[in-house]
C-alpha positions in Angstrom: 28.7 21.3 -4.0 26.9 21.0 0.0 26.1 17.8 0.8 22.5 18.7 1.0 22.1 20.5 -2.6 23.1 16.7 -3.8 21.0 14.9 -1.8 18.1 17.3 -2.9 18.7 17.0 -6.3 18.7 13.0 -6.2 15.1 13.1 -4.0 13.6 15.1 -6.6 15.2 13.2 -9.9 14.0 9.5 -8.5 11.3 7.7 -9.5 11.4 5.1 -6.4 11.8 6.0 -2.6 15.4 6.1 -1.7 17.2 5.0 1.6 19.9 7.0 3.1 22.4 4.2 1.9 21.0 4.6 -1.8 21.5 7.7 -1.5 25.3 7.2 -0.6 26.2 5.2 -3.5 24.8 7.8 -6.0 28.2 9.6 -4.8 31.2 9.4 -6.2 33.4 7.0 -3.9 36.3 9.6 -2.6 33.0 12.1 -2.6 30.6 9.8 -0.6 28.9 11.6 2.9 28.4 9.9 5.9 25.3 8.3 7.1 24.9 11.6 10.0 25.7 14.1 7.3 22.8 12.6 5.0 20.4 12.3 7.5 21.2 16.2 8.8 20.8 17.2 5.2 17.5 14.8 4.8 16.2 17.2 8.2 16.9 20.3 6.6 15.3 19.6 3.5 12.2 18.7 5.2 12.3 21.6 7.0 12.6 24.0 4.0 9.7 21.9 2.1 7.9 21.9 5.6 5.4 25.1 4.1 5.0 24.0 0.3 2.8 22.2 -1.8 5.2 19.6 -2.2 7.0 17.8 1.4 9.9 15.0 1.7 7.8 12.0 3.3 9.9 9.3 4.8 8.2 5.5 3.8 8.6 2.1 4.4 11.4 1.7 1.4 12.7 5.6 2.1 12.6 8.7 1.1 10.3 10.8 -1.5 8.7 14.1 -2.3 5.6 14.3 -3.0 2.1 16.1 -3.3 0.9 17.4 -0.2 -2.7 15.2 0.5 -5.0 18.4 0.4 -3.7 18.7 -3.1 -3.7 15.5 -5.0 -7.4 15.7 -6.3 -6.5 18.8 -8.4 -2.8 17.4 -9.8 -4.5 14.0 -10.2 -6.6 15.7 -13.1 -3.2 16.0 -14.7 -3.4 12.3 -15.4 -6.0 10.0 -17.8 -5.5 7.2 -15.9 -8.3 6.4 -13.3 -7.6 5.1 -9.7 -7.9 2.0 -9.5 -11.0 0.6 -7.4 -11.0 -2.8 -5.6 -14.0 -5.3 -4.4 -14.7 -5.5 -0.7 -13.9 -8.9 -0.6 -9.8 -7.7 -1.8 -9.8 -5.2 0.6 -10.8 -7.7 3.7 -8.5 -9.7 2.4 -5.6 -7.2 2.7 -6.3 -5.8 5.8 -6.6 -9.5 7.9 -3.2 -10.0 6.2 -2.0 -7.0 7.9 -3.4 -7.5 10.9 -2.9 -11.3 11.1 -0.2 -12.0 9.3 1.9 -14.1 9.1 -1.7 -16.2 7.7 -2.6 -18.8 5.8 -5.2 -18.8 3.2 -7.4 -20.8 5.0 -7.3 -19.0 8.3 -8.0 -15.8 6.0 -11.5 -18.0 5.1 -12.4 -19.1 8.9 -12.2 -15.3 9.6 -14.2 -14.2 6.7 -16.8 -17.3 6.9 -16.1 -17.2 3.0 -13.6 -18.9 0.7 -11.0 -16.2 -1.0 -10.9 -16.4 -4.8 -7.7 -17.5 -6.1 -7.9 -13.9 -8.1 -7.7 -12.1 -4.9 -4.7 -13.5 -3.8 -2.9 -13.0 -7.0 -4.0 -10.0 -7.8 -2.8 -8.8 -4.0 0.8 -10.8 -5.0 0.8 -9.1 -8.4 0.5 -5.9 -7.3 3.2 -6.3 -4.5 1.3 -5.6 -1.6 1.9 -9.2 -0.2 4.7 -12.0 -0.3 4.5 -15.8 0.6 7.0 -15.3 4.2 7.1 -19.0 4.7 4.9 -22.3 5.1 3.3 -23.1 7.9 4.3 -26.9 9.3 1.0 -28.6 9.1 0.3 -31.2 6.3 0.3 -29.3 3.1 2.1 -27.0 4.1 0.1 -24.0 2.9 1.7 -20.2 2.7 1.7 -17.8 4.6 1.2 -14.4 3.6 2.4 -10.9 4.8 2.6 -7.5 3.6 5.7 -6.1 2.0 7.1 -2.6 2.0 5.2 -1.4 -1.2 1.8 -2.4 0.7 3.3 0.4 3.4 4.7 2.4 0.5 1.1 2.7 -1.2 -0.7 3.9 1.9 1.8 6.4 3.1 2.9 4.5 6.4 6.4 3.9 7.6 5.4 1.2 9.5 2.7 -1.4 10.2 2.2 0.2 13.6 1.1 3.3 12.2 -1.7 1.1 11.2 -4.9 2.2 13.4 -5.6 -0.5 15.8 -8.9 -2.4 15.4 -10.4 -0.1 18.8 -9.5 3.3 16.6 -11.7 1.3 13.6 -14.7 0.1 15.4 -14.7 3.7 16.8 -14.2 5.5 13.9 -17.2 8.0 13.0 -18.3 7.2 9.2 -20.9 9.6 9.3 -23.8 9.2 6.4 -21.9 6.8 4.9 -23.8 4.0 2.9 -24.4 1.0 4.8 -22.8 -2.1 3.4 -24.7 -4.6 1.2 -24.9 -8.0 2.9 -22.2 -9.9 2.9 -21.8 -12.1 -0.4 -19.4 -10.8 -3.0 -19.7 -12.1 -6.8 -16.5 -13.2 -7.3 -16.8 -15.8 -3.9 -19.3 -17.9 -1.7 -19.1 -20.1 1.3 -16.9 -22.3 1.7 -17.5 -25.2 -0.9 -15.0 -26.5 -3.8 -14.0 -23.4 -5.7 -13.9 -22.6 -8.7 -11.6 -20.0 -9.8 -12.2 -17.4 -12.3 -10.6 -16.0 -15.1 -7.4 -13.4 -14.4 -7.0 -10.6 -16.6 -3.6 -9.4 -17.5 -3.6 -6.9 -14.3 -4.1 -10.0 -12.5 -8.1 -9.0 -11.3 -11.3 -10.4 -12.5 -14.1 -8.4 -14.0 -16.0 -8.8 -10.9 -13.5 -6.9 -9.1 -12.7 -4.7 -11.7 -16.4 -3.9 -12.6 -17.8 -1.1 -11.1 -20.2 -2.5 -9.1 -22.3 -1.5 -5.7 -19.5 -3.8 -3.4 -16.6 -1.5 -5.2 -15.4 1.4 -2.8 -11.9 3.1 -3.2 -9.1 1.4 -1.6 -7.7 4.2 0.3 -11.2 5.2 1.5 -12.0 1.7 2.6 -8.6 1.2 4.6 -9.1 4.5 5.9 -5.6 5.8 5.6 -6.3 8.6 3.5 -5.7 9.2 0.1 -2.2 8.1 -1.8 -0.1 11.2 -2.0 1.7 12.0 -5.6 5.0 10.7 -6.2 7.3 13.6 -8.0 9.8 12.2 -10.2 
């Protein structure tokens, strides 16, 4: 069997991204391609899905079909599960990581002007989206943070320079959108001792859990689009 045909099959069987060397050593050993004949057949099947519903997206951790965006609302009916929703406070969180990182806790608070619930943070480890990338050589040595490839994975970039930069953001044309409420989330206040709050079993409090006023989508609020279906 073609090189490609394989390589197709294996896309559409996965349940993770796969890297072209993943994809390799899913081949028998006397059988196994070369890194140029798996990329040439990766090119070809993108071109083939380049019309359909479904399209061969190359992430952070590799490659994946998956829904086209425009189409996700209706197969996303197909499951009972709802997306999940995450408190302002999490999101702002996130996205000075991104932009910051590597960063400490504390520099995350002097940005903010508030002090991050210890929730937050695990809920953002929990979930994958960041990793402790080293300690910062100042007396306590506290973490500091960065995103990791499922962070890139979840919102459909390749790359943290496909992020928009902050000029694209302050830009950016919200339209009628509801103006935020003032700046004071349940779950944290200004810096004073903290005291941190119960974690569920998905690592998340109910204040950022609840559905609440401050609670807006997580791919709305990042503004990088919807999550596109995974097929497996």
């Amino acid at each position: 069997m073609n090189t490609k045909r394989i390589v197709e099959a294996i896309l559409f069987a996965a349940n993770r991204p796969m890297t072209i060397r993943q994809i390799q050593e899913t081949f028998p050993e006397l059988e196994k391609p070369d890194t140029l004949s798996v990329q040439m057949a990766l090119d070809d099947i993108a071109r083939d899905y380049a019309d359909r519903p479904i399209g061969l997206r190359q992430l952070a951790s590799g490659y994946r079909f998956q829904v086209r965006e425009g189409l996700s609302p209706y197969v996303t009916r197909l499951f009972e599960e709802k997306p999940a929703r995450y408190s302002r406070a999490l999101l702002e969180t996130l996205a000075i990581i991104a932009y910051r990182q590597p960063v400490t806790r504390g520099e995350i608070e002097d940005i903010r002007g508030v002090s991050v619930s210890s929730s937050i943070i695990q809920t953002l480890l929990e979930r994958e989206w960041i990793r402790v990338i080293a300690h910062k050589e100042v007396p306590g040595r506290p973490a500091l943070f960065g995103t990791t490839k499922q962070f890139l994975d979840y919102f459909n970039l390749t790359s943290l320079s496909e992020l928009p930069t902050l000029e694209e953001i302050v830009n950016f044309d919200f339209g009628n959108s509801p103006q935020p409420q003032p700046e004071q989330d349940h779950s944290e206040r200004p810096q004073t001792a903290e005291i941190e709050q119960p974690v569920s079993p998905a690592g998340q409090t109910d204040s950022e859990t609840a559905g609440s006023e401050t609670e807006f989508d997580a791919q709305t609020e990042a503004g990088l689009g919807a999550e596109n279906l995974t097929l497996h």
